[in-house]
PDB file of N, CA, C and O in Angstrom:
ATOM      1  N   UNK A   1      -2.770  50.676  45.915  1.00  0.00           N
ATOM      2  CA  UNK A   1      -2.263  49.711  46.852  1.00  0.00           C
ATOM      3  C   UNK A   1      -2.195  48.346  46.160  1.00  0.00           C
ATOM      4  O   UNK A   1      -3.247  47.809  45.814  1.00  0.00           O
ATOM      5  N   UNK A   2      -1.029  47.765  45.942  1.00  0.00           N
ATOM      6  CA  UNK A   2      -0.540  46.527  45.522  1.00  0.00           C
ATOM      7  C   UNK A   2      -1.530  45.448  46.435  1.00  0.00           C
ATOM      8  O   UNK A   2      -1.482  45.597  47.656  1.00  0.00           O
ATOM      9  N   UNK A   3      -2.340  44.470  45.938  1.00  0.00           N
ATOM     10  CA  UNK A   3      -2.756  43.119  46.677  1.00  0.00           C
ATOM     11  C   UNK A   3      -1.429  42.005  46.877  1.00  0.00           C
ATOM     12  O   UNK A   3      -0.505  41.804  46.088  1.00  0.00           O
ATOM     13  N   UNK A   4      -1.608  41.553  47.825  1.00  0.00           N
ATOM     14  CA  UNK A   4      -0.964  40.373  48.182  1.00  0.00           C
ATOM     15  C   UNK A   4      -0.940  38.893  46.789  1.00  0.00           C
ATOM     16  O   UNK A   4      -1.858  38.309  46.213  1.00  0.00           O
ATOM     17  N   UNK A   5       0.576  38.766  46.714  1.00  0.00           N
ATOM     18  CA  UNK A   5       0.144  37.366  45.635  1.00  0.00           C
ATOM     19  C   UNK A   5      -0.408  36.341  46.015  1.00  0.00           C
ATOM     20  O   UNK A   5      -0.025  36.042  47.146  1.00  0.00           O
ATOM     21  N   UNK A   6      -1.372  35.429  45.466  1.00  0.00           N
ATOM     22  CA  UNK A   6      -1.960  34.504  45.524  1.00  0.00           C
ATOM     23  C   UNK A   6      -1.605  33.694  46.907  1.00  0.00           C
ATOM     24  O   UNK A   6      -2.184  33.497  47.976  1.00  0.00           O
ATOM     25  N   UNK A   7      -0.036  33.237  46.176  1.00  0.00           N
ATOM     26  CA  UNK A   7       0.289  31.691  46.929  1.00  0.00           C
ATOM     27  C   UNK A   7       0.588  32.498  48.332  1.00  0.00           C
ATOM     28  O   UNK A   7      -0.198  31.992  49.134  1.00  0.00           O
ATOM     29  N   UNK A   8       1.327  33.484  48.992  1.00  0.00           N
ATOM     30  CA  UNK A   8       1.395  33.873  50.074  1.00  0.00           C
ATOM     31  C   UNK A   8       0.287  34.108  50.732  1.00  0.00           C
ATOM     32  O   UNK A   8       0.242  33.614  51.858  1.00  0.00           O
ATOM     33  N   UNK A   9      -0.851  34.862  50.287  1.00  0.00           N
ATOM     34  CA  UNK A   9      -2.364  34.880  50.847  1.00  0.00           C
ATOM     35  C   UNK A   9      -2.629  33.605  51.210  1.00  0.00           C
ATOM     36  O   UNK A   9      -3.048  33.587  52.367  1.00  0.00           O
ATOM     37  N   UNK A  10      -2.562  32.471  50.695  1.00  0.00           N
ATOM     38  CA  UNK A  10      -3.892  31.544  50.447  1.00  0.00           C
ATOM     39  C   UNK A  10      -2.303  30.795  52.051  1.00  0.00           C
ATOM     40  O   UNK A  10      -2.658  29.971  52.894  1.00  0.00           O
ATOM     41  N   UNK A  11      -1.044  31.270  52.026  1.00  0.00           N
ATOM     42  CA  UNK A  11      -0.203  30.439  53.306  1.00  0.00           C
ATOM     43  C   UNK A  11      -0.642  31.525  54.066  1.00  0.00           C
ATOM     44  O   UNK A  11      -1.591  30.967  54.616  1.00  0.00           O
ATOM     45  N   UNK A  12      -0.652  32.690  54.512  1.00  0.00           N
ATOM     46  CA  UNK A  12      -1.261  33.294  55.475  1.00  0.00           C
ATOM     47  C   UNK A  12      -2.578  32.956  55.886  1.00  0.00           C
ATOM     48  O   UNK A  12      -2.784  33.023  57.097  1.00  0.00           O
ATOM     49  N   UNK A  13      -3.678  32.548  55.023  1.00  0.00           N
ATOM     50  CA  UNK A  13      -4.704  32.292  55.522  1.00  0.00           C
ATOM     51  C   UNK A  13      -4.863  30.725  56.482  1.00  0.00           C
ATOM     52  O   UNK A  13      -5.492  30.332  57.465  1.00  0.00           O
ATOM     53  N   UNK A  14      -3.889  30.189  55.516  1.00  0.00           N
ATOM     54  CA  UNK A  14      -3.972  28.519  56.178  1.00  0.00           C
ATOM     55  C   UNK A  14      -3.333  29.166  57.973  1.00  0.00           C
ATOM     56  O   UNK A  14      -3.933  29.194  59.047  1.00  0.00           O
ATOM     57  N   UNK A  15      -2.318  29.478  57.713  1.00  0.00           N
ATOM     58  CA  UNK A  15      -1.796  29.572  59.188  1.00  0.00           C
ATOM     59  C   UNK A  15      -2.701  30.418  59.969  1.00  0.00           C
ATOM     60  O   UNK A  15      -3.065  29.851  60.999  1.00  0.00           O
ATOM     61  N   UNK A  16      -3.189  31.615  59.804  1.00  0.00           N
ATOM     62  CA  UNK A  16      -4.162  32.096  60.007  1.00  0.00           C
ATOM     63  C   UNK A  16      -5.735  31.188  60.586  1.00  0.00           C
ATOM     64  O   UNK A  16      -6.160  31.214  61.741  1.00  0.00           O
ATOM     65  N   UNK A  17      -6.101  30.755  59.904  1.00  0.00           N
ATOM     66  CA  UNK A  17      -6.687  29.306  60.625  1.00  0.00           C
ATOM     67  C   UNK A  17      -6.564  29.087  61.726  1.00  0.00           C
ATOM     68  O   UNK A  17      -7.393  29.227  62.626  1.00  0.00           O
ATOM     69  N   UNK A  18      -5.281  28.636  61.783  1.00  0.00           N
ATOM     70  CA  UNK A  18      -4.690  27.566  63.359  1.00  0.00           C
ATOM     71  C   UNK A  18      -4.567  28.820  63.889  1.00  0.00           C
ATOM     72  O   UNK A  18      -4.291  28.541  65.056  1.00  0.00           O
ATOM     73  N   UNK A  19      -4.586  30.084  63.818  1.00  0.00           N
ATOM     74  CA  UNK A  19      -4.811  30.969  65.286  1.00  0.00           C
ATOM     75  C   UNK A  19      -6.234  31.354  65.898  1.00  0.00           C
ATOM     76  O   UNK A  19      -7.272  31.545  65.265  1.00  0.00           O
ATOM     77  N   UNK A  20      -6.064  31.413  67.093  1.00  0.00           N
ATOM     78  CA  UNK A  20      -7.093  31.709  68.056  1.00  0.00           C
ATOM     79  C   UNK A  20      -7.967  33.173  67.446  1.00  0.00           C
ATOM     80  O   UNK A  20      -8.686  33.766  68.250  1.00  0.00           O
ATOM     81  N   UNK A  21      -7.871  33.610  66.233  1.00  0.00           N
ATOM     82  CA  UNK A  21      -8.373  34.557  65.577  1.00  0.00           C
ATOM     83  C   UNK A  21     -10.077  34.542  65.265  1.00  0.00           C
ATOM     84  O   UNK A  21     -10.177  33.997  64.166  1.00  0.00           O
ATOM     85  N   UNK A  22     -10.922  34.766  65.568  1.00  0.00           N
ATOM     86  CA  UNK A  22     -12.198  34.904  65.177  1.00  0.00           C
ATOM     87  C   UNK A  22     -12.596  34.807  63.386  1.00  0.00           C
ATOM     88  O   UNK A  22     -12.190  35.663  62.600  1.00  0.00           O
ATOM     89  N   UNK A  23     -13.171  34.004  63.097  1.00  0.00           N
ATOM     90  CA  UNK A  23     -13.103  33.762  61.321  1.00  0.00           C
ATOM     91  C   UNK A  23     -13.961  34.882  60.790  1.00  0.00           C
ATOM     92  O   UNK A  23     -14.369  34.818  59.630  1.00  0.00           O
ATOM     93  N   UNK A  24     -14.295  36.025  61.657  1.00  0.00           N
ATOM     94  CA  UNK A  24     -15.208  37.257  61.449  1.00  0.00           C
ATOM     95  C   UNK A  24     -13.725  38.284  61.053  1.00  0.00           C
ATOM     96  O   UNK A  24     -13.532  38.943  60.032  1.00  0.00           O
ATOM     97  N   UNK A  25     -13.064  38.165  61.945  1.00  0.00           N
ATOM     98  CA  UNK A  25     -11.702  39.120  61.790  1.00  0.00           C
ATOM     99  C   UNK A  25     -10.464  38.973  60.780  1.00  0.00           C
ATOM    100  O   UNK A  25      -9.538  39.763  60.596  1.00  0.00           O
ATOM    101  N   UNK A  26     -10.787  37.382  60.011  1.00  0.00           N
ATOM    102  CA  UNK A  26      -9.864  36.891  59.383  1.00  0.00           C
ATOM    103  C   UNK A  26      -9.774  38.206  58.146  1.00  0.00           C
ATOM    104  O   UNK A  26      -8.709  38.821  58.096  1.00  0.00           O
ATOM    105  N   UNK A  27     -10.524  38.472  57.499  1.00  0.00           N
ATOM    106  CA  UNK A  27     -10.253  39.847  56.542  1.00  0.00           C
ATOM    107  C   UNK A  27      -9.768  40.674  56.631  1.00  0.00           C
ATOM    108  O   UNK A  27      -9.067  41.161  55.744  1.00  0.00           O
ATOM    109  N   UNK A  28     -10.054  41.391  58.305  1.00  0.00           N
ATOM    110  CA  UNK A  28      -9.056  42.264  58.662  1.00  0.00           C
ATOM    111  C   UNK A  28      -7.567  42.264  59.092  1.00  0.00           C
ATOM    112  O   UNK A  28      -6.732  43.101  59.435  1.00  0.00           O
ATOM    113  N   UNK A  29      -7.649  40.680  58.877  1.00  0.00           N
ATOM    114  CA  UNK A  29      -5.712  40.444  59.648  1.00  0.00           C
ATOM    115  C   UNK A  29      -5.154  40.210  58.090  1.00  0.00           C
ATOM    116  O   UNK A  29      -4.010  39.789  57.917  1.00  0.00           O
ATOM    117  N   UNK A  30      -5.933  40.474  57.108  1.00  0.00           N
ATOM    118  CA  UNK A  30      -5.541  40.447  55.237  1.00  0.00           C
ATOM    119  C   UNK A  30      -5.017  41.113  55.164  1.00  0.00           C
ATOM    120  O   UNK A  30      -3.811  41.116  54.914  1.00  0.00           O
ATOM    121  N   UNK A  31      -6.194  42.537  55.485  1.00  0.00           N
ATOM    122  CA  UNK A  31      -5.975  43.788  55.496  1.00  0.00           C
ATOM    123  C   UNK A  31      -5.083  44.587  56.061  1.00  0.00           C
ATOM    124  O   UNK A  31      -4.633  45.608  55.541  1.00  0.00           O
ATOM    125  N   UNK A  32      -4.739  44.060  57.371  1.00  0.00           N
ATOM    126  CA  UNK A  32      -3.334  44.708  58.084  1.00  0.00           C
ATOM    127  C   UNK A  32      -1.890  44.437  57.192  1.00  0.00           C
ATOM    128  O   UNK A  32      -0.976  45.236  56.988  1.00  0.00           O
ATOM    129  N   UNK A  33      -2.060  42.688  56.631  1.00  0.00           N
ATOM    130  CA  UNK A  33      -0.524  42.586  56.323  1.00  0.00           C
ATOM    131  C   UNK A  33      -0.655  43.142  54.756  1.00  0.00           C
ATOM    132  O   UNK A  33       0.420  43.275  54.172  1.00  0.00           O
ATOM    133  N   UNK A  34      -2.121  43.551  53.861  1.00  0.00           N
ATOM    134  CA  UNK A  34      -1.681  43.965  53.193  1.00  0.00           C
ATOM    135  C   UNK A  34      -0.756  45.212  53.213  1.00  0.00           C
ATOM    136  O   UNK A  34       0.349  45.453  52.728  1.00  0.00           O
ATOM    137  N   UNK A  35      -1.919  46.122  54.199  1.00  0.00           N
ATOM    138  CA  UNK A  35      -1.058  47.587  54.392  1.00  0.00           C
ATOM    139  C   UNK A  35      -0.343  47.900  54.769  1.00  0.00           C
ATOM    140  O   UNK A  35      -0.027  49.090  54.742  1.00  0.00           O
ATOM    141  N   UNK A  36       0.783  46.310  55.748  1.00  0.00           N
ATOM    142  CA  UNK A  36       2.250  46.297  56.268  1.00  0.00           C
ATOM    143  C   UNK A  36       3.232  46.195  54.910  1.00  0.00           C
ATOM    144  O   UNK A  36       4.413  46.526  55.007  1.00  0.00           O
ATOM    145  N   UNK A  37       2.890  45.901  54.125  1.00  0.00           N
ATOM    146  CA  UNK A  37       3.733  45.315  52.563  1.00  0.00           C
ATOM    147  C   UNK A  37       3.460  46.494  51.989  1.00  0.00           C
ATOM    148  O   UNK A  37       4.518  47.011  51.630  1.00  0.00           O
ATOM    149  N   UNK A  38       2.570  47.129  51.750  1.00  0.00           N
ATOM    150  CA  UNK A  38       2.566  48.418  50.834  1.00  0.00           C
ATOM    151  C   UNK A  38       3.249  49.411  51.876  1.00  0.00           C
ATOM    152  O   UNK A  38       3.937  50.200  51.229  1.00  0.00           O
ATOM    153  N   UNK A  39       3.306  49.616  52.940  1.00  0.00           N
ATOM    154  CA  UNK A  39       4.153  50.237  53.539  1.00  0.00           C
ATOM    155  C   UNK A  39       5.325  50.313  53.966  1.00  0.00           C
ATOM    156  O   UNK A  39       5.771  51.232  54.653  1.00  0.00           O
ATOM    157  N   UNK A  40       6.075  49.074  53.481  1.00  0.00           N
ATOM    158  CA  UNK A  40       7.647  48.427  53.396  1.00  0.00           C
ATOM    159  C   UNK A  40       7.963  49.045  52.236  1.00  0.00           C
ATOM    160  O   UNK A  40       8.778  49.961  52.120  1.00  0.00           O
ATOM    161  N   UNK A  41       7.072  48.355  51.045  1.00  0.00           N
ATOM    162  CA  UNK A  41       7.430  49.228  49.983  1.00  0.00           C
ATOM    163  C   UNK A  41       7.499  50.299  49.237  1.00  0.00           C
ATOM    164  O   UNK A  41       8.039  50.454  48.142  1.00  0.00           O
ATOM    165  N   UNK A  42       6.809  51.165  50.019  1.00  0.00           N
ATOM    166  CA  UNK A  42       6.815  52.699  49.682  1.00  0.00           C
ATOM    167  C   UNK A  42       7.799  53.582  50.189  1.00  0.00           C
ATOM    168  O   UNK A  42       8.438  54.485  49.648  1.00  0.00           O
ATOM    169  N   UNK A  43       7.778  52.853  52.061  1.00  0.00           N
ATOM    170  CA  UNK A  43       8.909  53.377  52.773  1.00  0.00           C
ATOM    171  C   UNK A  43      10.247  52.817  52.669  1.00  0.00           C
ATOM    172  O   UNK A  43      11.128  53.108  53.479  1.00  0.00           O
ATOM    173  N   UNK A  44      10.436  51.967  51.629  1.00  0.00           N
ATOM    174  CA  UNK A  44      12.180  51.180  51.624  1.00  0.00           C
ATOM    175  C   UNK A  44      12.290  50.447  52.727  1.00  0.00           C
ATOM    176  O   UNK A  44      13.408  50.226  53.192  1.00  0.00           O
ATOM    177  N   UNK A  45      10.732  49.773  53.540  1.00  0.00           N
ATOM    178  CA  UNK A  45      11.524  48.720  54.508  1.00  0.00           C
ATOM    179  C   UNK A  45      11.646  47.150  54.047  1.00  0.00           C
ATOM    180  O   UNK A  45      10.898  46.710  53.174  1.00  0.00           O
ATOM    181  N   UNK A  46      12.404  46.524  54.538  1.00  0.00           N
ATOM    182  CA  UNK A  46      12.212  45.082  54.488  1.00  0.00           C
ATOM    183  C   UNK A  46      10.837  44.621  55.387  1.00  0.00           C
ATOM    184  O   UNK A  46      10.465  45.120  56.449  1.00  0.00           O
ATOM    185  N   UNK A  47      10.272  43.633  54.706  1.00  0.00           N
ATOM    186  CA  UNK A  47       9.131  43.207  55.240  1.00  0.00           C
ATOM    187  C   UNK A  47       9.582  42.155  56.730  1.00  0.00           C
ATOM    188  O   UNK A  47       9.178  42.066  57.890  1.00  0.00           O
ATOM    189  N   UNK A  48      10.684  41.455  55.844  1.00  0.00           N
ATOM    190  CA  UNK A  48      10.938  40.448  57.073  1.00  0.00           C
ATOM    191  C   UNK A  48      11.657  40.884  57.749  1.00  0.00           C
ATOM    192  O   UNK A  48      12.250  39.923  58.240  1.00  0.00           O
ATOM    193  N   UNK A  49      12.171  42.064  58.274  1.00  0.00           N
ATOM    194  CA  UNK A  49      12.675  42.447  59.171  1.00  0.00           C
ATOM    195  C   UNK A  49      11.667  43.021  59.903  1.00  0.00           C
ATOM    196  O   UNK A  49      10.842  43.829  59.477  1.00  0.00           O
ATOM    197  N   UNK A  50      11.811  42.290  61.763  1.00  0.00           N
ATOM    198  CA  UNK A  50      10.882  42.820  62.423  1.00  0.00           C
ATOM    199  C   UNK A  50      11.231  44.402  62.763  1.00  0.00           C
ATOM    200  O   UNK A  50      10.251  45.025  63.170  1.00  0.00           O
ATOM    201  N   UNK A  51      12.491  45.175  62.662  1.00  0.00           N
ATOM    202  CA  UNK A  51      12.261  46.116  63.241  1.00  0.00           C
ATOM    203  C   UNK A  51      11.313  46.985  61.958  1.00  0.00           C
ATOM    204  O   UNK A  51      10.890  48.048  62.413  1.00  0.00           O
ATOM    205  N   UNK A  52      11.089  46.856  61.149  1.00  0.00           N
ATOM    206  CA  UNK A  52       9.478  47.252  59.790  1.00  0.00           C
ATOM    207  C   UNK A  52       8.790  47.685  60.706  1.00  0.00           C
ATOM    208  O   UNK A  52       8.753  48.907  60.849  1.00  0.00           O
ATOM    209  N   UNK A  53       8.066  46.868  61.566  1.00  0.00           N
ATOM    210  CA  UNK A  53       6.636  46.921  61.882  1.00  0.00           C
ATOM    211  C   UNK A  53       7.270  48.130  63.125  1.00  0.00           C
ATOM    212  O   UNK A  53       6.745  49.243  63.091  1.00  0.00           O
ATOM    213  N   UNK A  54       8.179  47.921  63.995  1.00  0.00           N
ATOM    214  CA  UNK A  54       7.760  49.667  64.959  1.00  0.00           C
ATOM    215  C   UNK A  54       7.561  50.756  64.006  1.00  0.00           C
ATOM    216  O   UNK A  54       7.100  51.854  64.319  1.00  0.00           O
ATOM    217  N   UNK A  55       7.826  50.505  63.149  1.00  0.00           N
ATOM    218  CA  UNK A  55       8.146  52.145  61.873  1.00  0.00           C
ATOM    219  C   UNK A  55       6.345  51.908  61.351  1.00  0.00           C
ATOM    220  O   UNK A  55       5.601  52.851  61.081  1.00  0.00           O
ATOM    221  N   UNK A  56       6.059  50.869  61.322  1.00  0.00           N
ATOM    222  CA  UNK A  56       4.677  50.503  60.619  1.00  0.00           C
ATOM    223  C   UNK A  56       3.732  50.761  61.519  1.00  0.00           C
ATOM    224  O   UNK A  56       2.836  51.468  61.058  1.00  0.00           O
ATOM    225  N   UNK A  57       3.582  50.408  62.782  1.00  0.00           N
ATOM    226  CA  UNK A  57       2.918  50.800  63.835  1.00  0.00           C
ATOM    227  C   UNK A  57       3.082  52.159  64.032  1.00  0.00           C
ATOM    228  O   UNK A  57       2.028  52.591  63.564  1.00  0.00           O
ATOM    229  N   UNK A  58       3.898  53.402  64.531  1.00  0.00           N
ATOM    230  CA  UNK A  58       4.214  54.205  64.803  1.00  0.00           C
ATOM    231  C   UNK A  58       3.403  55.072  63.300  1.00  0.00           C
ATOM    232  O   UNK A  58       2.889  56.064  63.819  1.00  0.00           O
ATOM    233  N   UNK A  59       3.221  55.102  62.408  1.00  0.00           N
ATOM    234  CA  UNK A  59       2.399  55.306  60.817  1.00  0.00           C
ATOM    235  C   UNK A  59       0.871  55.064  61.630  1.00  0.00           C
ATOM    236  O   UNK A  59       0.153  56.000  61.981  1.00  0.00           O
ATOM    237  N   UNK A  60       0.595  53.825  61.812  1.00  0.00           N
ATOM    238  CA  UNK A  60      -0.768  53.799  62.501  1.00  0.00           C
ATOM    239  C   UNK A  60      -1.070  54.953  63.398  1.00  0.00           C
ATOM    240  O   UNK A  60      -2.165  55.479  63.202  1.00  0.00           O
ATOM    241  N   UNK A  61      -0.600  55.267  63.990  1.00  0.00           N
ATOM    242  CA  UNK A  61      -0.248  55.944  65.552  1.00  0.00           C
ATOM    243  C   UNK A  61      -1.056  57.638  64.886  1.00  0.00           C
ATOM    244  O   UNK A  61      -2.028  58.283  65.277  1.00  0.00           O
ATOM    245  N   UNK A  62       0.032  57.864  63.639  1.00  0.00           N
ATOM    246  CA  UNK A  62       0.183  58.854  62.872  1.00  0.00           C
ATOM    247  C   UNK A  62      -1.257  59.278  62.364  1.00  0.00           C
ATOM    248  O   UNK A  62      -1.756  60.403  62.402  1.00  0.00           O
ATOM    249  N   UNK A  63      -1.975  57.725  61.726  1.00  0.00           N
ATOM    250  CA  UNK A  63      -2.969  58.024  61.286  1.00  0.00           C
ATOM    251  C   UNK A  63      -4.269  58.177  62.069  1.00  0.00           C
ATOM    252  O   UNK A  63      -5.349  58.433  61.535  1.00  0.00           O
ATOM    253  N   UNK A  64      -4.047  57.971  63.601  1.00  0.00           N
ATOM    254  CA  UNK A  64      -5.098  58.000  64.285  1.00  0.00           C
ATOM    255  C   UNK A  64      -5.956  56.439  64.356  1.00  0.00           C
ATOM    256  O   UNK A  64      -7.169  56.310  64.520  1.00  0.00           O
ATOM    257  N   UNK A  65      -5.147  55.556  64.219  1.00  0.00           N
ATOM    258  CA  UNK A  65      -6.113  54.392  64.076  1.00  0.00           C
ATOM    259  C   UNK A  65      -5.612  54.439  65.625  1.00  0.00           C
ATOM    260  O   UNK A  65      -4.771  55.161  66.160  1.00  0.00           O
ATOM    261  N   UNK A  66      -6.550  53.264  66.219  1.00  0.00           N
ATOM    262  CA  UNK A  66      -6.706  52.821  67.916  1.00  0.00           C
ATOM    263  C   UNK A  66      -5.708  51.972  68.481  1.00  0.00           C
ATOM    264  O   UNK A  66      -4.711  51.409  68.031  1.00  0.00           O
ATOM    265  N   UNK A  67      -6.275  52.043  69.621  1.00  0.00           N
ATOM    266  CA  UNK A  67      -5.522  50.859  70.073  1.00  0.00           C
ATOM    267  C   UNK A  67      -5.572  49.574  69.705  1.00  0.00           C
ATOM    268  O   UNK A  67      -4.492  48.991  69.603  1.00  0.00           O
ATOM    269  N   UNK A  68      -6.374  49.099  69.523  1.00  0.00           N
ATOM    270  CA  UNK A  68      -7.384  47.643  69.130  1.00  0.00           C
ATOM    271  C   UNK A  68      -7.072  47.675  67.805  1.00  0.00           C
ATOM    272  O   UNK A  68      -6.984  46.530  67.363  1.00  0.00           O
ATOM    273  N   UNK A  69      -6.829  48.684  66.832  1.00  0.00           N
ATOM    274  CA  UNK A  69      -6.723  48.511  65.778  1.00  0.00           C
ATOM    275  C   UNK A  69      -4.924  48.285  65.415  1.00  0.00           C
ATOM    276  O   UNK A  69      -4.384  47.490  64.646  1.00  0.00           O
ATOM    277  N   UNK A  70      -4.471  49.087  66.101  1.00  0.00           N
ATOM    278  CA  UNK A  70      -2.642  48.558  65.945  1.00  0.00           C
ATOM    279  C   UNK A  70      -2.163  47.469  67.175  1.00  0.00           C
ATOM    280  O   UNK A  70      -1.009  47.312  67.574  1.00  0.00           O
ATOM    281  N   UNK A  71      -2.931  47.027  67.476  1.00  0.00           N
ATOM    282  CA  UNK A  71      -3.071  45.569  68.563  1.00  0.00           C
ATOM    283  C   UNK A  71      -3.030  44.370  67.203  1.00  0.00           C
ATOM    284  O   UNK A  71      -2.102  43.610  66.926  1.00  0.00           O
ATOM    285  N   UNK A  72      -4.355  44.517  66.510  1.00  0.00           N
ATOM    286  CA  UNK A  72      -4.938  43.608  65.359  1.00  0.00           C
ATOM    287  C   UNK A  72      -3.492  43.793  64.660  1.00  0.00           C
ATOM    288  O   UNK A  72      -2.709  42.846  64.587  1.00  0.00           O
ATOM    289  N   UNK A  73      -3.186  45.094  64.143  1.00  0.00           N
ATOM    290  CA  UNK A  73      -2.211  44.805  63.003  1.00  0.00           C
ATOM    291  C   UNK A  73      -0.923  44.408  63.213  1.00  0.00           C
ATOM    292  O   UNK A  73      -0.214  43.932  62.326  1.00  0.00           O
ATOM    293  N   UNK A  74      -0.440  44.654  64.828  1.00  0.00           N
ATOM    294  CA  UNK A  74       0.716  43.862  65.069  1.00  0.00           C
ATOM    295  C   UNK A  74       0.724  42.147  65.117  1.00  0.00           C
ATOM    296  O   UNK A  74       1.665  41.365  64.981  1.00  0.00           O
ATOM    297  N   UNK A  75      -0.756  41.900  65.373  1.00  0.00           N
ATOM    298  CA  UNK A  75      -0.887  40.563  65.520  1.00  0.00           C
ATOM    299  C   UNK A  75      -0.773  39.824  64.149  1.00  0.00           C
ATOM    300  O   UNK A  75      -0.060  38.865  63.851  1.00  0.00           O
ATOM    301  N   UNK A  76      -1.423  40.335  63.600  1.00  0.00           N
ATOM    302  CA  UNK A  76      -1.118  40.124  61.996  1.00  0.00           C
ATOM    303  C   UNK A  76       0.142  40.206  61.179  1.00  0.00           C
ATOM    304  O   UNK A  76       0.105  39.787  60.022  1.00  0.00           O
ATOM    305  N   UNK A  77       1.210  40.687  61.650  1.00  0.00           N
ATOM    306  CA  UNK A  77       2.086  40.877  60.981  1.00  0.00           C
ATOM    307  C   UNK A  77       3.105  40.255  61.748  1.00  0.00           C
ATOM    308  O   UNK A  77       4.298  40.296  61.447  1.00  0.00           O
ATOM    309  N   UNK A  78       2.557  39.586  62.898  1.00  0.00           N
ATOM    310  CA  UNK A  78       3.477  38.628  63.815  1.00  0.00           C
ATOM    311  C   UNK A  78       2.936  37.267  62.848  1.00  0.00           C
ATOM    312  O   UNK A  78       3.892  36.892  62.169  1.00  0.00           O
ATOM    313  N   UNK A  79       2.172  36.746  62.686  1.00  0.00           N
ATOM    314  CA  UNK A  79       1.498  35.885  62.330  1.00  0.00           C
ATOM    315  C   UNK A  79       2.504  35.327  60.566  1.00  0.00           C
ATOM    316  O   UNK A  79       2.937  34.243  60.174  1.00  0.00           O
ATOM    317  N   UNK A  80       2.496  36.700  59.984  1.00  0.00           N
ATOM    318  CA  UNK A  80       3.012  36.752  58.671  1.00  0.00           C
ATOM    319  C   UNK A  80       4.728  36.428  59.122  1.00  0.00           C
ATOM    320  O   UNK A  80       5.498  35.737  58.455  1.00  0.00           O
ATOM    321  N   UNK A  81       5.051  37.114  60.397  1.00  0.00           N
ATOM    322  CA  UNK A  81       6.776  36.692  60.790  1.00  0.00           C
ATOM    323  C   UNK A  81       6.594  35.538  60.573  1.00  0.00           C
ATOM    324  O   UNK A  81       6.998  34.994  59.546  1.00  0.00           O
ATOM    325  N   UNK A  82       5.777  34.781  61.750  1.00  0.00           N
ATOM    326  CA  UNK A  82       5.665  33.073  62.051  1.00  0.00           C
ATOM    327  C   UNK A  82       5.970  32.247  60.449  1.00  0.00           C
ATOM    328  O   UNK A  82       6.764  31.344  60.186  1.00  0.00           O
ATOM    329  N   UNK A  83       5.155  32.855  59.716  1.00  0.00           N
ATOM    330  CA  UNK A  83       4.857  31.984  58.350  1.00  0.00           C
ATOM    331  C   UNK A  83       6.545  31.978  57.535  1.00  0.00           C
ATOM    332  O   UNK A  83       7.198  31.061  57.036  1.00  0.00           O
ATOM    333  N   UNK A  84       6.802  33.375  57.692  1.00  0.00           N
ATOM    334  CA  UNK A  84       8.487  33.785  56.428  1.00  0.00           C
ATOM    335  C   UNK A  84       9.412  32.904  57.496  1.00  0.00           C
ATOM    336  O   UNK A  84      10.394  32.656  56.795  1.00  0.00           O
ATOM    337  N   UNK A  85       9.547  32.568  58.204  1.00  0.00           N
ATOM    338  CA  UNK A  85      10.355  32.448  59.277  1.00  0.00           C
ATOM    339  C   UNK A  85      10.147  30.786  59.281  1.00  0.00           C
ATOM    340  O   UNK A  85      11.184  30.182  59.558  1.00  0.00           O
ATOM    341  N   UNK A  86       9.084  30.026  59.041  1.00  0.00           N
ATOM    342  CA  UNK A  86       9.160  28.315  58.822  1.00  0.00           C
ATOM    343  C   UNK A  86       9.227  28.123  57.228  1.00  0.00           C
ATOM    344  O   UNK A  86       9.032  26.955  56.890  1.00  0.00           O
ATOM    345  N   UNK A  87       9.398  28.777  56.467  1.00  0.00           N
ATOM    346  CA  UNK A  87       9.750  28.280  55.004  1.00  0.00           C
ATOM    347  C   UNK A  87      11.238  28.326  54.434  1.00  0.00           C
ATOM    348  O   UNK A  87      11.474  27.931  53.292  1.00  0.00           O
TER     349      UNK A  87
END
């Protein structure tokens, strides 16, 4: 699994910040958009295209993760829209 580059991490985290996110959970909203990006790129999706994430969620679904847990990772990968979407 590919890590996230630097300078995009360190703008996800800043924006990340200013959300109502718990600074206990901030690792795991890392962790979601990492495994939204390795899963664009394995599956041929565009990242910044929101229709990615139903195909990315629906994979969660697949793998048995929860509710709470594809709640977190949509939130996270809304968060990552917000950020591609003001630059």
């Amino acid at each position: 699994m590919l890590g996230i580059p630097s300078a995009p991490r360190e703008q996800f985290e800043v924006c990340l910040r200013g959300k109502p996110v718990p600074i206990s959970e901030h690792g795991l909203y890392i962790k979601w958009l990492r495994y939204y990006l390795d899963f664009c790129l394995k599956y041929d999706f565009a990242p910044a295209q929101r229709e990615s994430l139903a195909h990315f969620l629906r994979k969660l679904q697949e793998k048995k993760q929860s509710k709470v847990q594809q709640q977190q990772a949509a939130d996270a990968i809304a968060i990552y829209y917000e950020l591609i979407l003001s630059t």
